[in-house]
ZAMARGU-4260 file (C-alpha; in steps of 0.2 Angstrom, whole numbers, plus 5000, padded with zeros to 4 digits):
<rodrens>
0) 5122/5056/4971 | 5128/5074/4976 | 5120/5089/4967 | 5128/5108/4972 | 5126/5124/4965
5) 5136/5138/4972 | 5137/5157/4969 | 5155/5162/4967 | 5156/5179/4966 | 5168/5180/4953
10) 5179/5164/4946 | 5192/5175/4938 | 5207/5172/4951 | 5219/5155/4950 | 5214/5153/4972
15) 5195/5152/4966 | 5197/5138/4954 | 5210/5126/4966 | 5196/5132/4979 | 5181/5126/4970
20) 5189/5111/4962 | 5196/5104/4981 | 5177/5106/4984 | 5169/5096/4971 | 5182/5084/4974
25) 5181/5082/4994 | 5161/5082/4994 | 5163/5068/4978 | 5150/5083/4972 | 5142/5071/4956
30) 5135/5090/4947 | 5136/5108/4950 | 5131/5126/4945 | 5142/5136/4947 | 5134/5153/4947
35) 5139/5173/4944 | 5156/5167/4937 | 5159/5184/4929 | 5170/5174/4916 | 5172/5181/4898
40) 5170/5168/4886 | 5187/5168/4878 | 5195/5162/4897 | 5182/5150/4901 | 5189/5135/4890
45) 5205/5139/4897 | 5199/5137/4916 | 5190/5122/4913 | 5204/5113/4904 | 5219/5118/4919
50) 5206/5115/4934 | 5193/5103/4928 | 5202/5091/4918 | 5190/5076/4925 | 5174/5085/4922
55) 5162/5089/4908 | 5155/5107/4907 | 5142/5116/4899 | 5141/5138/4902 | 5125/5149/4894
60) 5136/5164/4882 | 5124/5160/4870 | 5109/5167/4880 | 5121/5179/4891 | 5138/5188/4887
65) 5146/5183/4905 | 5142/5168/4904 | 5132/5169/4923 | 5128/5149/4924 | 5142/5136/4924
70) 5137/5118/4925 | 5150/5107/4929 | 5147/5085/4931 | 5157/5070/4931 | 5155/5061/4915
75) 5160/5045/4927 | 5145/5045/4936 | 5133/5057/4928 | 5125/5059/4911 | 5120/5076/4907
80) 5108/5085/4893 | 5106/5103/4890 | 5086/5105/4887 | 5085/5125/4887 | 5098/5139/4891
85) 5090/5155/4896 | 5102/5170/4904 | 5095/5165/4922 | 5091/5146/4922 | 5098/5132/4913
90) 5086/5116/4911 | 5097/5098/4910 | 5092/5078/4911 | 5102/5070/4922 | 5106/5054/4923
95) 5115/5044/4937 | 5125/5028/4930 | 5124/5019/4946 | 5106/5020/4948 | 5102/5022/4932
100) 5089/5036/4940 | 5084/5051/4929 | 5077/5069/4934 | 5076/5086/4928 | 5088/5100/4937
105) 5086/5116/4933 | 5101/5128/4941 | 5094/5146/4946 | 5103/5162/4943 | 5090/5177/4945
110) 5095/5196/4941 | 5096/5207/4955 | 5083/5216/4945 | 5065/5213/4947 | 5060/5216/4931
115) 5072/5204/4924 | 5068/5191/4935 | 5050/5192/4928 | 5058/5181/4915 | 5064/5169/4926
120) 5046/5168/4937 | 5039/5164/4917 | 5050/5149/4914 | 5048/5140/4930 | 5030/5141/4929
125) 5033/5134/4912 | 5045/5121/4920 | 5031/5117/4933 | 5021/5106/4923 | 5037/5097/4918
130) 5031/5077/4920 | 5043/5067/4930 | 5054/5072/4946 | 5063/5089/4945 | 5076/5098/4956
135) 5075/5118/4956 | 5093/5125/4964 | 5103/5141/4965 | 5101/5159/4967 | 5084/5166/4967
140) 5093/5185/4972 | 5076/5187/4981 | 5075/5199/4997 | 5060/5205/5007 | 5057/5222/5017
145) 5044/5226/5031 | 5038/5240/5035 | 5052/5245/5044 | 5071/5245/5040 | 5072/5226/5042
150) 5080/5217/5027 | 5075/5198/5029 | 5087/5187/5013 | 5087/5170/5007 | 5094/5169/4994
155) 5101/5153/4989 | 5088/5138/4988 | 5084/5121/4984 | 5066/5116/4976 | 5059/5099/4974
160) 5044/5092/4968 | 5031/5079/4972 | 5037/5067/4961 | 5056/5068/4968 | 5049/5066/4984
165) 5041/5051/4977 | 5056/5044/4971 | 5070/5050/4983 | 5062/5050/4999 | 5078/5049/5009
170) 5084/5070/5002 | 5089/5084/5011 | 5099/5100/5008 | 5113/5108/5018 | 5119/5124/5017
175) 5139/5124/5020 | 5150/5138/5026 | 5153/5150/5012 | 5169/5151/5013 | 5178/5160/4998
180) 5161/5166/4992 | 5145/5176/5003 | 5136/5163/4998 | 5136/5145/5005 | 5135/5129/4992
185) 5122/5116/4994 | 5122/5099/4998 | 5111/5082/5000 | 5115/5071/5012 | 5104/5059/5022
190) 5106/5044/5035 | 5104/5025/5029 | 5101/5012/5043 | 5111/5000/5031 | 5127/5009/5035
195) 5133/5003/5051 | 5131/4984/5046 | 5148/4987/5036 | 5161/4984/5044 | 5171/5000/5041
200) 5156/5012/5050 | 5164/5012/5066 | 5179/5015/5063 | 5177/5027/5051 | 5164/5036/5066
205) 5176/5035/5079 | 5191/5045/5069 | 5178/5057/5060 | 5171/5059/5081 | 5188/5062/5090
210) 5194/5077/5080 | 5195/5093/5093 | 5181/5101/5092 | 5181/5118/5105 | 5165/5125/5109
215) 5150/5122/5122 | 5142/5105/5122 | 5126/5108/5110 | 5138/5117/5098 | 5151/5103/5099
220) 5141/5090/5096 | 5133/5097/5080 | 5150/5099/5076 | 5156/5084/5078 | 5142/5077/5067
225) 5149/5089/5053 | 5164/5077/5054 | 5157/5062/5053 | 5144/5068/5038 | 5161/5066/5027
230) 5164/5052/5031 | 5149/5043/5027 | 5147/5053/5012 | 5164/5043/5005 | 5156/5025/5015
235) 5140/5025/5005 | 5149/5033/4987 | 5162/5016/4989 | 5151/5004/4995 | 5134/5007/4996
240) 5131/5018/4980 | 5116/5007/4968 | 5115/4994/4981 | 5100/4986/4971 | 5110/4983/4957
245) 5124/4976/4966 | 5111/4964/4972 | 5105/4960/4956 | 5124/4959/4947 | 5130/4945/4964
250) 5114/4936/4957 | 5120/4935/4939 | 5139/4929/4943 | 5133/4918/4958 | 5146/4924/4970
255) 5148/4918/4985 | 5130/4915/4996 | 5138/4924/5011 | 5141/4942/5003 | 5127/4938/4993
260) 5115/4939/5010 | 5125/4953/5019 | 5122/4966/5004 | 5101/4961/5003 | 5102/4962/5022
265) 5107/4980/5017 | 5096/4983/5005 | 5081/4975/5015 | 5085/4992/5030 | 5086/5003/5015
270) 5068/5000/5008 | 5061/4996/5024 | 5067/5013/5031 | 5059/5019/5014 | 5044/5011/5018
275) 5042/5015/5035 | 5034/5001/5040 | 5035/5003/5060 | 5027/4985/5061 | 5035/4976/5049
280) 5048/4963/5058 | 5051/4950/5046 | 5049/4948/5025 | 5060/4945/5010 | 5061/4962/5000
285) 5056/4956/4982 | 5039/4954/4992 | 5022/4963/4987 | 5017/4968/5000 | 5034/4978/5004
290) 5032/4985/4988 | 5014/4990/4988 | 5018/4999/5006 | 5033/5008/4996 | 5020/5013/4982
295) 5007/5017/4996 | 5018/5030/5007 | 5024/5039/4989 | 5006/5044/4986 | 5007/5056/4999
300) 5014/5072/4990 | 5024/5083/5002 | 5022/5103/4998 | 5032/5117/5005 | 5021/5129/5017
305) 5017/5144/5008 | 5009/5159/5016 | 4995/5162/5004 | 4990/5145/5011 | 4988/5151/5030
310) 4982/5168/5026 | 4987/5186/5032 | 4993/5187/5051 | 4981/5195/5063 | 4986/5204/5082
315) 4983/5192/5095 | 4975/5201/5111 | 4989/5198/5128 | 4986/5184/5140 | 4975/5191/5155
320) 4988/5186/5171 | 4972/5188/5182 | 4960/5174/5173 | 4975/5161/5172 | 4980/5166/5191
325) 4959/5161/5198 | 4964/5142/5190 | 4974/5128/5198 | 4993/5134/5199 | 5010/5123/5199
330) 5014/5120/5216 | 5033/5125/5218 | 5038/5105/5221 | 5032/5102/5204 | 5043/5117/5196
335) 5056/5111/5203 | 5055/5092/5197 | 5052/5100/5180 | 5069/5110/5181 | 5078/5095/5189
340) 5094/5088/5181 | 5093/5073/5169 | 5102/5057/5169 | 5109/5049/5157 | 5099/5033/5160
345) 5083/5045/5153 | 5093/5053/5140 | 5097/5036/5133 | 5081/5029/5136 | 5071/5046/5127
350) 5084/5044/5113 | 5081/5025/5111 | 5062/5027/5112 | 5063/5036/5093 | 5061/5026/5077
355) 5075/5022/5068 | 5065/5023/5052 | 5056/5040/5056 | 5063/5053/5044 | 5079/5062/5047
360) 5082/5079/5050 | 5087/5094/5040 | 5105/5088/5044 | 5100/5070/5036 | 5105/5062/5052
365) 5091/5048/5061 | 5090/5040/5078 | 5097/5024/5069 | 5115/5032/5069 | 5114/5039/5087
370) 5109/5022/5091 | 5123/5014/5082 | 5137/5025/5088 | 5131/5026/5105 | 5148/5018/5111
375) 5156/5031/5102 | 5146/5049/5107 | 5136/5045/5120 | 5147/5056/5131 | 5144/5072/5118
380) 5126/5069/5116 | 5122/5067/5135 | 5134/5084/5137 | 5123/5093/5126 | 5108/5086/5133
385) 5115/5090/5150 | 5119/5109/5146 | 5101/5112/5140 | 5095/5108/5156 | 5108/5120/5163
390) 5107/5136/5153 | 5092/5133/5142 | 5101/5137/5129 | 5099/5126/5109 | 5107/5131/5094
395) 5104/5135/5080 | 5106/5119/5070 | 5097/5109/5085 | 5081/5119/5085 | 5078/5121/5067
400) 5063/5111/5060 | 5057/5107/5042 | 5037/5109/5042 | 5028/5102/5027 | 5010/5099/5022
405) 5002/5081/5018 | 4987/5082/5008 | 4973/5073/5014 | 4962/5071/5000 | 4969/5071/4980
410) 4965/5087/4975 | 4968/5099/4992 | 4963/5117/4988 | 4962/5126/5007 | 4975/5124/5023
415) 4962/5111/5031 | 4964/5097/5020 | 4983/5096/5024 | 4990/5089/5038 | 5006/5096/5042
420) 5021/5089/5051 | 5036/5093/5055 | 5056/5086/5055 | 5064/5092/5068 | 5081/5087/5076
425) 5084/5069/5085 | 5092/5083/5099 | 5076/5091/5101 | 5066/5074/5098 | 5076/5069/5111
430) 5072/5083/5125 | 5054/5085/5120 | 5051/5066/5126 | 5060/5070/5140 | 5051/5088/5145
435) 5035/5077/5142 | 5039/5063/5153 | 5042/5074/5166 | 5025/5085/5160 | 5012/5070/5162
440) 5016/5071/5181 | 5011/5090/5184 | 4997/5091/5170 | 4983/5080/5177 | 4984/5093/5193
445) 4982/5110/5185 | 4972/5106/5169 | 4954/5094/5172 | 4953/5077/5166 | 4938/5083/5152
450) 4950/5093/5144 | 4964/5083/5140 | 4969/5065/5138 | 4973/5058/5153 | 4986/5041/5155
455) 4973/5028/5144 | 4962/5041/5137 | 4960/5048/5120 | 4958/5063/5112 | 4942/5059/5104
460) 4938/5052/5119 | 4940/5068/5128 | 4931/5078/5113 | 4917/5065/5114 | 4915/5072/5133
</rodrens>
């Protein structure tokens, strides 16, 4: 399912609503809130009816006069209940027909007023408590200023809960171009390992993968895996969309054996990559013990990191050059073998080293499709490998990471009993086991076997020394 919210700036002009409607119908976009619409009430029925013939709609003129938060869904796919209408958040049910999954969704419109949005910090603190899994999205109009005349924005966001976590494990968020607006709509999208066992994924992967893309390796290829997140946005809506179900339903009409065993095989990757069972190699998927491991993982509550959490920043004093130049140094041989060019045998083999279960990026993209479409970009991802090697250069997109906190105990209260990890690109998984291959040769000579683990020791080892 595809939840967006999208601040529009304005949705009085004819251009805005063909805009906005190839967009919901490109991106198959299940729901969206469609925010600062700037609509009086006595033209919105008439844009919905020309431009959104297919969808059901809901906008908030009883709480507001402009009518600041549109929500828009198809009835095909999605039920929707209005819970609450307030002028800057709207609270819904959704359902999702092919699932048969519901949640809570609250679409976010804050006043650029910061007494206003006192409201708005009042009922989602009420919403908080709301049992079940809940999705907080839109614009918060939030800014922060230093001290100086910095001016740091992030504006749009999506919020989730533990219990979503729990029941979607596989969501993430993407933030597209903004295009007609200065904002940018959000998006979910995330990698399934059952996907290239249809007979469509590569095909589907080549076409999306050979559209021109002009730019330097590293920005190529995250472009290129724009492309291709289309595609298999429209492969799991036709095929693979309430899997589990389709299961179930071949059960019931006992269709043929064959198609029977090719759609569990598909479900089986799905919940194993859900249950992240590393050693699992074998097992029916109506088992127990698959299950239980399922239950067991979605215990584990995954929490943004918040800065009240870490504490206040405190100056750190400058390395002393002097101390650091008395130790053992890096001999120029080794500096060199550091900096040396990679081939593509190591990029592969780093790349092929990493899970297939572990979880995606921010881009929703695993290991498992790089290693199903090797065939297909292998040339683009050892280029960009190649080019960071060469200039030291990574984008944007590459480098960014997701860190969250796992609680280690049921009731955390300070930072130490979380442990946090972090979901960083397959890119930079990738170069990060090859810059530590290439560091376990030069680390044993300028750091003392007590210190650190050596080939065969462990850490506690080390700290037991």
């Amino acid at each position: 399912m595809i939840i967006s919210a999208w601040n529009i700036r304005g949705f009085n002009k004819s251009v805005k609503h063909s805009e906005v409607a190839g967009f919901l119908a490109q991106s198959k976009v299940d729901f969206c809130g469609l925010l600062e619409t700037r609509v009086k009430k006595g033209k919105a029925d008439s844009i919905l009816r020309k431009s959104f013939t297919a969808y059901n709609s809901f906008c908030n003129y009883n709480s507001h006069y402009n009518g600041r938060i549109w929500l828009i869904w198809h009835s095909a796919t999605t039920q929707v209940t209005i819970l609450e209408e307030y002028p800057q958040v709207v609270h819904c049910l959704l359902k999702h027909h092919a699932t048969n999954r519901v949640f809570y969704v609250y679409v976010v419109y804050g006043s650029n007023n910061a007494t206003e949005r006192q409201g708005l910090w009042s009922n989602l603190s009420n919403f908080a408590s709301t049992v079940g899994p809940w999705l907080v999205i839109g614009d918060f109009n939030v800014i922060r200023l230093d001290s100086g005349s910095a001016v740091y924005s992030k504006l749009d966001r999506v919020l989730i809960n533990a219990a979503w976590s729990n029941a979607f494990t596989r969501t993430s968020a993407q933030f597209l171009p903004p295009g007609l607006s200065d904002h940018s709509p959000s998006l979910r999208f995330s990698f399934l390992n059952c996907w290239p066992d249809h007979p469509q994924f590569r095909s589907l992967v080549t076409e999306a993968w050979n559209h021109a893309v002009t730019d330097n390796p590293m920005f190529r290829l995250m472009g290129k895996l724009q492309n291709v997140k289309k595609e298999l946005k429209k492969l799991h809506h036709h095929h693979f969309a309430g899997i589990k179900d389709k299961v179930q339903q071949r059960k019931e009409e006992l269709a043929d054996y064959y198609q029977i065993q090719k759609e569990r095989q598909a479900s089986s990757a799905y919940w194993k990559q859900r249950a992240k069972l590393h050693d699992l190699k074998y097992g029916d998927i109506s088992s127990q013990y698959l299950y239980s491991k399922i239950k067991e993982r979605h215990q584990a509550q995954v929490i943004g990191l918040h800065q009240h959490m870490l504490g206040s920043s405190i100056p750190v004093k400058a390395i002393d050059l002097s101390v650091i130049s008395n130790g053992n140094m890096v001999e120029a041989s080794d500096c060199a073998s550091l900096i040396r060019p990679v081939s593509r045998a190591k990029i592969k083999l780093a790349l092929f080293a990493i899970d297939s279960n572990k979880s995606s990026d921010i881009d929703g993209f695993s290991s498992g499709f790089f290693k199903a479409a090797w065939h297909i970009l292998e040339d683009d991802f050892c280029c960009a490998i190649e080019d960071f090697f060469r200039t030291s250069f990574m984008s944007k997109q590459a480098n960014a990471s997701l860190v969250s906190l796992i609680p280690k105990k049921p009731v955390p209260q300070t930072v130490k009993d979380f442990r946090p990890i972090s979901c960083c690109s397959v890119v930079y998984k990738t170069l990060s086991k090859i810059l530590t291959s290439r560091l376990q040769g030069v680390m044993p000579k300028i750091v003392v076997r007590h210190s650190t683990p050596c080939s065969g020791t462990s850490f506690r080892a080390c700290l037991l020394l």
